[in-house]
C-alpha positions in Angstrom: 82.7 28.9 97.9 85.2 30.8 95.8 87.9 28.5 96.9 86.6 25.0 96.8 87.4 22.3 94.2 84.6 22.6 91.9 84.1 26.3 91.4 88.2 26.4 91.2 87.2 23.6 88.5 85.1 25.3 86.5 87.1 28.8 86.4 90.0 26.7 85.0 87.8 24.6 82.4 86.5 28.1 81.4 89.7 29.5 80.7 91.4 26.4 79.1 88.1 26.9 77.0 88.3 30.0 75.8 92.1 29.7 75.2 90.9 27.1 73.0 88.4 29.3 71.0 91.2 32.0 70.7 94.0 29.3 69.0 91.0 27.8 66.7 89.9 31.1 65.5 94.1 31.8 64.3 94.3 28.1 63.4 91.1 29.4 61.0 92.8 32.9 60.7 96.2 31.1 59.1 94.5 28.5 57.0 96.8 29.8 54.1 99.9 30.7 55.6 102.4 28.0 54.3 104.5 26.4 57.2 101.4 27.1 59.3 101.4 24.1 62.2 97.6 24.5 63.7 97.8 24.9 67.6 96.2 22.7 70.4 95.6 23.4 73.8 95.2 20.5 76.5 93.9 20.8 80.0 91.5 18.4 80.3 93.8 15.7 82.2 95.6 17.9 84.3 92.2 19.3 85.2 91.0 15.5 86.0 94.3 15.2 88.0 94.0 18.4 90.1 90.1 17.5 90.9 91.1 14.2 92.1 93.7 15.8 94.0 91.8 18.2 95.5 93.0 21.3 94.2 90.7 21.8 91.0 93.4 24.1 89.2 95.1 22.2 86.2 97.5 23.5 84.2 96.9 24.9 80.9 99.1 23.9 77.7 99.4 24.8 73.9 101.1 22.5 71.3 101.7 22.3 67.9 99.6 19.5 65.9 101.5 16.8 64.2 99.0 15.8 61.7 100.5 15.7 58.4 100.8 18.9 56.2 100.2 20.1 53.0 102.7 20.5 50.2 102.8 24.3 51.2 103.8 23.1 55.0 100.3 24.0 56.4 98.5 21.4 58.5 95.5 23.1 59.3 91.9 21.5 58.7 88.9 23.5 58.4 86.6 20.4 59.1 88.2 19.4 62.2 88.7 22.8 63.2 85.3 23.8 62.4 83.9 20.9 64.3 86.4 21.4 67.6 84.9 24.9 67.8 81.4 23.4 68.0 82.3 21.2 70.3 84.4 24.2 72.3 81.5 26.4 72.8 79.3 23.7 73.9 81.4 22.7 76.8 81.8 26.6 77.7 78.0 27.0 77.2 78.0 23.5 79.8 80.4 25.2 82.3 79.1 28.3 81.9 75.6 27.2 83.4 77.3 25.5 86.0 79.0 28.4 87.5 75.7 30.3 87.1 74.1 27.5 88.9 76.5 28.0 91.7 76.1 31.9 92.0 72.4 31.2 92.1 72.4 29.0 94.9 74.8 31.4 96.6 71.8 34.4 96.1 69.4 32.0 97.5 71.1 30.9 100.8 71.9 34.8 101.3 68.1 35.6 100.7 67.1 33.2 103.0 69.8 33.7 106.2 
């Protein structure tokens, strides 16, 4: 079980996840910092990739956003960060559940043999 594609799936969604949480919360943190470029982390399509290819683990990435900056330099957006952290802890709530799911069915079939 620990090895196959989807629980491999979900580990990897959970960490690109929280990875995400952690560079919106100092995206939020440096809101004032002149020259501040707000970070993004990407996994989703390697993730897609490595499902379809059977392994489940996809890479994890940070960037720098390229949306245009302030005068002081700064690029970040509380709005859109605000609203990607909603959005964040949904999914990790949604994955969450699923992994939970999978360790209950694991305490069932153990209950029963």
């Amino acid at each position: 079980m620990f090895d196959s594609v989807s629980y491999v799936a979900l580990n990897t969604a959970l960490d690109g996840l929280a990875l995400r949480q952690r560079v919106i919360a100092d995206n939020v943190a440096n809101i004032q910092t002149p020259g501040f470029l707000a970070g993004r982390v990407s996994f989703e399509e390697s993730l897609a990739a490595a499902v379809a290819d059977g392994t489940g683990a996809g890479e994890l990435s940070t960037s720098r956003s390229l949306a245009a900056p302030r005068e002081d330099g700064n690029n970040v957006n509380l709005e859109s960060e605000t609203l990607l952290n909603i959005q964040t802890q949904l999914r990790y709530q949604l994955a969450s559940q699923a992994v939970s799911q999978q360790f209950s069915l694991l305490r069932t079939a153990m209950r029963s043999a």
